[in-house]
C-alpha positions as CSV (number, residue, x, y, z in Angstrom):
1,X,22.2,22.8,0.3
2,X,25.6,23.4,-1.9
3,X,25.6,20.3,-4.1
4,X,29.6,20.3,-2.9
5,X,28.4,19.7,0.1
6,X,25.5,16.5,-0.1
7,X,26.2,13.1,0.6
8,X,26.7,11.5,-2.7
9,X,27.0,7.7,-2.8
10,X,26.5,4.7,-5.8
11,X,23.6,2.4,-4.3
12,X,25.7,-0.6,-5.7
13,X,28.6,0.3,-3.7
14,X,26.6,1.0,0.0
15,X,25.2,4.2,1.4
16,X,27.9,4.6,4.1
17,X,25.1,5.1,6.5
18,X,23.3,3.4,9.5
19,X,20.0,3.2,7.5
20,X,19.7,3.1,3.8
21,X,18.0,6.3,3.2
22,X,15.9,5.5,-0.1
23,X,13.2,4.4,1.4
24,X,13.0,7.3,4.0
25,X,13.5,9.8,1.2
26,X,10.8,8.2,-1.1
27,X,8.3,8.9,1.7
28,X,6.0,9.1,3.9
29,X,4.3,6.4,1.7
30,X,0.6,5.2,1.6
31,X,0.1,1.6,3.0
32,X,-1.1,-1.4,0.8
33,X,-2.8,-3.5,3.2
34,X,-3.4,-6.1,1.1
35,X,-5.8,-9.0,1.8
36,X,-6.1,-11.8,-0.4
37,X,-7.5,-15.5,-0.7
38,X,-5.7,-18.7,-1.4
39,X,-7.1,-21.0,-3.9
40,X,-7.8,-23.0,-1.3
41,X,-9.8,-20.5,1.0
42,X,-7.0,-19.5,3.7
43,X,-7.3,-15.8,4.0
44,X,-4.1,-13.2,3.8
45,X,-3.9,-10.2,4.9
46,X,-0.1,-8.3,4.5
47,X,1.0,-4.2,4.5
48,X,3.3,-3.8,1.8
49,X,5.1,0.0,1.9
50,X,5.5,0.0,-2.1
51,X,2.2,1.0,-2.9
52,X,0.4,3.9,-4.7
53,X,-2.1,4.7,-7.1
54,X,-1.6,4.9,-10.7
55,X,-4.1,6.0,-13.0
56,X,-7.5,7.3,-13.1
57,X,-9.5,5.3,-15.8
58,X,-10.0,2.9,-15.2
59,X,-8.4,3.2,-11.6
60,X,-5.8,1.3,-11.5
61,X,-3.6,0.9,-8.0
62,X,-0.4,-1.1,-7.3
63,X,1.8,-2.9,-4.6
64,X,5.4,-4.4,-4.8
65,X,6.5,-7.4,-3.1
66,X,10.2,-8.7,-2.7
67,X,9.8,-11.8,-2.8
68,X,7.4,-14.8,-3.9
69,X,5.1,-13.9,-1.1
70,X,1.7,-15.3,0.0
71,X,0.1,-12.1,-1.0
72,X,1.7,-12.2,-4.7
73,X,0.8,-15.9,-4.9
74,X,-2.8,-15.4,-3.9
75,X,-3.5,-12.8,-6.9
76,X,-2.0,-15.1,-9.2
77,X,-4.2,-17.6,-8.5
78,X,-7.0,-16.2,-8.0
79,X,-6.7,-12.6,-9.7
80,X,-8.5,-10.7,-6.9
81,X,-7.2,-8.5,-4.1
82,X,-8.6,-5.7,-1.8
83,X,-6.4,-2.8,-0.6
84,X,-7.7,-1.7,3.1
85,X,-6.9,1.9,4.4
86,X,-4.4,1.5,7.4
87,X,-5.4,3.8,9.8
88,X,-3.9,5.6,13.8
89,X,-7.2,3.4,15.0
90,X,-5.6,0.5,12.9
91,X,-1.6,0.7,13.4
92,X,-1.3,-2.0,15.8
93,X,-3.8,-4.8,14.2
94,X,-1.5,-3.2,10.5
95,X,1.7,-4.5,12.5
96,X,-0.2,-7.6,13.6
97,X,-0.9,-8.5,10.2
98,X,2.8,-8.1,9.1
99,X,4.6,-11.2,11.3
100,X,6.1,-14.0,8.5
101,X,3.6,-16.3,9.7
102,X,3.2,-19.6,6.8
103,X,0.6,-19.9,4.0
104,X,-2.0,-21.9,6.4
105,X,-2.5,-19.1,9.0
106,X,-5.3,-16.4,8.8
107,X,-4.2,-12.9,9.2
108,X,-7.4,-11.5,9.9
109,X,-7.7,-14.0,12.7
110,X,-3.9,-12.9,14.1
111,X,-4.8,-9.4,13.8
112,X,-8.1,-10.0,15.8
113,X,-9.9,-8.4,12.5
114,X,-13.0,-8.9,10.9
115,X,-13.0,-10.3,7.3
116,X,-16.6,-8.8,4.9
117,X,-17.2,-9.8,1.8
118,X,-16.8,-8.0,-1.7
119,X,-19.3,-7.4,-3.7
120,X,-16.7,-7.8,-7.2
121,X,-14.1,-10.1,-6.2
122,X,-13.9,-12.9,-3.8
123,X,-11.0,-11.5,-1.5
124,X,-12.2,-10.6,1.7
125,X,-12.4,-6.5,3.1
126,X,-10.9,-5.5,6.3
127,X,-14.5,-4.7,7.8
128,X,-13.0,-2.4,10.5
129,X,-11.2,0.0,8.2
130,X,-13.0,2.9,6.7
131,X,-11.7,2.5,3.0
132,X,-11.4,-0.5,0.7
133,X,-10.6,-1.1,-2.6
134,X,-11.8,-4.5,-4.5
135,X,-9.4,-5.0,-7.6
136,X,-9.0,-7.3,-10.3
137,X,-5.5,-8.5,-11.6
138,X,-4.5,-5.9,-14.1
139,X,-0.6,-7.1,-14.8
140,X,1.6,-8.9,-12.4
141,X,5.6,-7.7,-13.1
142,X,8.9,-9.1,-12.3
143,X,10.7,-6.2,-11.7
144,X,14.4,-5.8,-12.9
145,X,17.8,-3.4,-13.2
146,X,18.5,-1.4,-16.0
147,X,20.8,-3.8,-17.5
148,X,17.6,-6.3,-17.3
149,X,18.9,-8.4,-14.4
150,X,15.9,-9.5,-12.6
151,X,14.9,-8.8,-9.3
152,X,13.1,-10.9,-6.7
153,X,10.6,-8.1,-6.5
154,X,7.2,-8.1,-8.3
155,X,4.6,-5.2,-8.9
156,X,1.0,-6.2,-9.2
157,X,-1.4,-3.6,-10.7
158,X,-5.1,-3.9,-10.3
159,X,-8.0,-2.2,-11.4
160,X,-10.2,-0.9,-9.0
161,X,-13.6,-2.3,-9.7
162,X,-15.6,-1.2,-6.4
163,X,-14.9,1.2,-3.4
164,X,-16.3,1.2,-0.2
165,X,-16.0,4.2,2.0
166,X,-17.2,5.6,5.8
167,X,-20.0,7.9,5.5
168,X,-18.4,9.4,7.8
169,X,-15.1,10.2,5.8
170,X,-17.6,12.1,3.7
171,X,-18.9,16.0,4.0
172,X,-20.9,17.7,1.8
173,X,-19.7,15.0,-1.3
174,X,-15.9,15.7,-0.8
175,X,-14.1,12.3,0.4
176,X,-12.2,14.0,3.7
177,X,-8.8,12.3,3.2
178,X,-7.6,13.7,7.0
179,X,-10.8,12.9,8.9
180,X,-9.4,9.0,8.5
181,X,-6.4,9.7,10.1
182,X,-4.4,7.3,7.5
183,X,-1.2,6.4,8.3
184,X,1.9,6.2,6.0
185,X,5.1,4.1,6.0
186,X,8.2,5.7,6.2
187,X,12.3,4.7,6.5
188,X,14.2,2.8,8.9
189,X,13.0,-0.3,10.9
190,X,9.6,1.1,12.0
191,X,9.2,5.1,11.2
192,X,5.4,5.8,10.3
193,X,3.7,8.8,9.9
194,X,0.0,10.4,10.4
195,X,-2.1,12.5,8.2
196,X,-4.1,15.4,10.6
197,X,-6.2,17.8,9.6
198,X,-3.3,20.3,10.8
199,X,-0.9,18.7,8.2
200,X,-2.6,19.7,5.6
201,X,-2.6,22.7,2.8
202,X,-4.0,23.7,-0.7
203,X,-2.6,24.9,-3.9
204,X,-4.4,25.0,-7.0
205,X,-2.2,23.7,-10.1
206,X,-1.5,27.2,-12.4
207,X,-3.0,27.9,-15.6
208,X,-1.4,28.7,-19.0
209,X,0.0,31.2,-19.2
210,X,1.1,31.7,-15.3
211,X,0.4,35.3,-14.5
């Protein structure tokens, strides 16, 4: 596309379209289900759609919240969360788990989910989903502008300090990222997206110098 031709627009000044795009063009993104425990013992469980990985050693992964919410509060207290693999099988209890309900109620229960115990941290695992991540509070960030103007948004990074994966998700010791069926979150009000086998392709990264 002609650059003459693209829809430019300032995000301080509106997109001038039905659905702000940003989120739609920074996607399909991966899922943070994010379960977490209140000081007090009430279990959370929340999908976030700002969420990725971030480093390798030690593995470090991240979600953004906007917003003070029960998810961010948990991991401040405590310093513990699990990250759960949202999955086709999974979409519905995911959505589930996503209603504003108050500080007192149980996701898991809402969800009609099964809560399993770490063997690191003292958040509870999403039994039912093939992949979990137990973390530790690495940093916990209020985001801001570029003029240094918070935001009511705040990233929490964790490390990664055990996995738990499906045998099944694993043939001949290569973790089969399709065979999950992992869902991702993209724009507008409810657009997601499914990893298939058929989806998928491989290139290897070039060497130096490219011949």
């Amino acid at each position: 596309m002609a650059n003459d031709t693209a829809h430019v627009y300032l995000p301080l000044e509106g997109h001038r379209l039905r659905h702000d795009p940003f989120n739609a063009i920074v996607g399909p993104r991966p899922i943070g289900w994010i379960s977490t425990v209140s000081e007090t013992g009430v279990a959370n469980l929340a999908p976030y759609s700002f969420f990725n990985a971030f480093n390798y050693t030690p593995p470090i992964v991240g979600f953004s919240t906007i917003g003070w919410k029960d998810s961010v509060a948990n991991v401040a207290a405590t310093k513990v969360f699990c990250w759960n693999l949202a999955t086709k099988a999974l979409a519905q209890a995911m959505n589930l788990s996503c209603a504003p309900a108050p500080p007192e109620i149980d996701e898991f229960e809402v969800a009609g989910l099964t809560k399993a115990p770490g063997v690191q941290v003292a958040a509870p695992r999403v039994l039912e989903s093939p992949v979990n991540f137990e973390c530790r509070l690495s940093q916990l960030i209020q985001l801001q502008g570029a003029d240094g103007t918070k935001a009511d948004s705040w990233l929490v990074l964790g490390e990664v300090v055990a996995i738990h994966i499906d045998p099944s998700l694993i043939v001949d010791g290569v973790y089969d990222t399709a065979a999950a069926r992992p869902i991702l979150r993209a724009g507008r009000m409810g657009d997601y997206f499914e990893i298939t086998p058929e989806a998928g392709f491989e290139m290897r990264r070039p060497r130096w110098p490219i011949e």
